[in-house]
C-alpha positions as CSV (number, residue, x, y, z in Angstrom):
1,X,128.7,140.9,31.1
2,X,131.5,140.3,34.2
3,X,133.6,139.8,31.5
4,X,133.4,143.3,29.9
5,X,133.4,144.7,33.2
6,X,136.7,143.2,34.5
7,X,138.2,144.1,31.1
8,X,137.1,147.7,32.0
9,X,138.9,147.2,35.6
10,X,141.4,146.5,33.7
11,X,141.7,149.3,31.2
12,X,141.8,147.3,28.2
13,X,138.3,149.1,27.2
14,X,136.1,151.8,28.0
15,X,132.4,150.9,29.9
16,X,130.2,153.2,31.8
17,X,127.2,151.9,34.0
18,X,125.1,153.5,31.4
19,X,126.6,151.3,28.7
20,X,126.6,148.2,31.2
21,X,122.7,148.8,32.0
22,X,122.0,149.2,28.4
23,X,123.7,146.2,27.1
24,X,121.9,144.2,29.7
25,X,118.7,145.8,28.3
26,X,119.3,144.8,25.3
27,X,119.8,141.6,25.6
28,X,117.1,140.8,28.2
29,X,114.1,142.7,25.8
30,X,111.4,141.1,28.6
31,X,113.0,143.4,31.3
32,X,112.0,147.1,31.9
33,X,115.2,149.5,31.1
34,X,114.8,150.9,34.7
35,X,114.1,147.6,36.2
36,X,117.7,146.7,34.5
37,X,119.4,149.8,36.0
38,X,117.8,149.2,39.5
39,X,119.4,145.6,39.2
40,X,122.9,146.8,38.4
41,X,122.8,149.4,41.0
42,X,121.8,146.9,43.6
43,X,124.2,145.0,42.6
44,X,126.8,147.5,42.8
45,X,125.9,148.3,46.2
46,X,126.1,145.4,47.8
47,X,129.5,145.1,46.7
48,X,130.8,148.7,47.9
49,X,128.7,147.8,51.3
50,X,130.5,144.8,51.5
51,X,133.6,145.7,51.2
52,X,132.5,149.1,53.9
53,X,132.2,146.1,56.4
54,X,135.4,144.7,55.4
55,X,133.6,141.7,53.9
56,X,135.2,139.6,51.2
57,X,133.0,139.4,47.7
58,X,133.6,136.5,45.6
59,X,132.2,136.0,42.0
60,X,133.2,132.5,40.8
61,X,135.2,132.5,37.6
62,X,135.3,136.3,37.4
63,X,137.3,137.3,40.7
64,X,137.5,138.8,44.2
65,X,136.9,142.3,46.0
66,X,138.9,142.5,49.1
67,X,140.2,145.5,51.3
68,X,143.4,145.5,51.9
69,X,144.9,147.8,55.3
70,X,148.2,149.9,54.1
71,X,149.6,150.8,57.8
72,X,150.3,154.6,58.4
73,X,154.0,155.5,57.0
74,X,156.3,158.1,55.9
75,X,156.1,159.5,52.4
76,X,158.4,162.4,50.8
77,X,157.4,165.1,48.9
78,X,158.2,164.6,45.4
79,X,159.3,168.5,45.1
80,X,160.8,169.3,48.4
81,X,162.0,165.8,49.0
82,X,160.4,166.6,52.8
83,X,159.3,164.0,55.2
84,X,155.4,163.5,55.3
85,X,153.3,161.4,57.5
86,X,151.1,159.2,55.4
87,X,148.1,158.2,57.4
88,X,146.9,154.5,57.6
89,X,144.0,153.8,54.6
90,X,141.8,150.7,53.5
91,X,141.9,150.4,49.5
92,X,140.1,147.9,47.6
93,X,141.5,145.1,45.9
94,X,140.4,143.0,42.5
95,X,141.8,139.4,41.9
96,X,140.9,138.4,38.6
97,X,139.5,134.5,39.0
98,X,141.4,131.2,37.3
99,X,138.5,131.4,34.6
100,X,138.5,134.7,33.5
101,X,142.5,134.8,33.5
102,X,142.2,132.0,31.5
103,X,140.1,133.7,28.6
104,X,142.2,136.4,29.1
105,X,145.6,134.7,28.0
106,X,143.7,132.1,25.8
107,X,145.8,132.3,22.7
């Protein structure tokens, strides 16, 4: 399942939560669907939490969520060509891990 989802981060196909927790369903029959969907938004959660704390989140063999500071700077205006101010942001970050590029570029 991390590997459809990093192929989705990657925009090579096309997978919504909903899809995600139904897959999972479907292949674990013994779990309850909402039990599923409970997990995977957990799951999720931790992750965005983490990374709200500035925390690195590591899953080996799939890859790395880390935020990454872009200091404050000056921008133009693509249709006045005018100085901006563009404030200082934190954006996440995804580094695919050596196994999963791996099966990515296996030929």
């Amino acid at each position: 399942m991390a590997f459809v989802r990093c192929l989705q981060l990657l925009g090579y196909c096309r997978v919504i939560k909903s899809e995600l927790i139904q897959k999972i369903a479907a292949a674990n029959p013994h779990l309850y669907h909402r039990d599923v969907e409970r997990i995977v938004n957990v799951v999720f959660d931790e992750i965005v939490d983490a990374l709200v704390r500035r925390d690195r989140v590591e899953l080996r063999g799939f890859g790395a969520f880390t935020v990454k500071h872009r200091a404050a700077r000056s921008g133009r205006n693509p249709r006045t060509g005018a100085s901006v101010p563009v404030e200082e942001k934190f954006v996440p970050f995804f580094k695919t891990g050596k196994e999963l590029r791996d099966k990515l570029n296996k030929d």
